[in-house]
C-alpha positions, 0 to 999 in steps of 0.5 A, spaced: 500 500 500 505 504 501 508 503 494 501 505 491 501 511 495 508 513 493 507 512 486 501 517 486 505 521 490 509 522 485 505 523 478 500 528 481 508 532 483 510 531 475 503 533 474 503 539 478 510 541 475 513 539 482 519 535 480 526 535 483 529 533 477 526 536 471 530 542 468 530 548 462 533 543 458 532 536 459 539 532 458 537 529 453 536 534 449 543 538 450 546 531 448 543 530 442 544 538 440 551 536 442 551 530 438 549 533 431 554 540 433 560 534 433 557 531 427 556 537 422 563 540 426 566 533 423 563 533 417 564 540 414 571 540 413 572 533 412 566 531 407 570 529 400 575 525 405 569 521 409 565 521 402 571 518 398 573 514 404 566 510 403 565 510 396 572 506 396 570 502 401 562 500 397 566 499 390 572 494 395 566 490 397 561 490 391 569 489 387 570 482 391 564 480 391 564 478 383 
C-alpha cells in the first residue's frame, strides 16, 4: 500500500510541475544538440575525405564480391 501511495505521490508532483529533477533543458536534449554540433563540426571540413573514404570502401566490397 505504501508503494501505491508513493507512486501517486509522485505523478500528481510531475503533474503539478513539482519535480526535483526536471530542468530548462532536459539532458537529453543538450546531448543530442551536442551530438549533431560534433557531427556537422566533423563533417564540414572533412566531407570529400569521409565521402571518398566510403565510396572506396562500397566499390572494395561490391569489387570482391564478383
Amino acid at each position: 500500500m505504501l508503494f501505491l501511495t508513493l507512486m501517486i505521490t509522485g505523478a500528481l508532483d510531475r503533474l503539478r510541475g513539482e519535480d526535483p529533477e526536471r530542468g530548462d533543458v532536459p539532458g537529453w536534449v543538450m546531448i543530442t544538440v551536442m551530438t549533431a554540433a560534433l557531427v556537422l563540426a566533423i563533417l564540414i571540413p572533412f566531407r570529400e575525405a569521409i565521402v571518398a573514404a566510403i565510396q572506396n570502401a562500397l566499390s572494395s566490397v561490391t569489387s570482391g564480391a564478383g
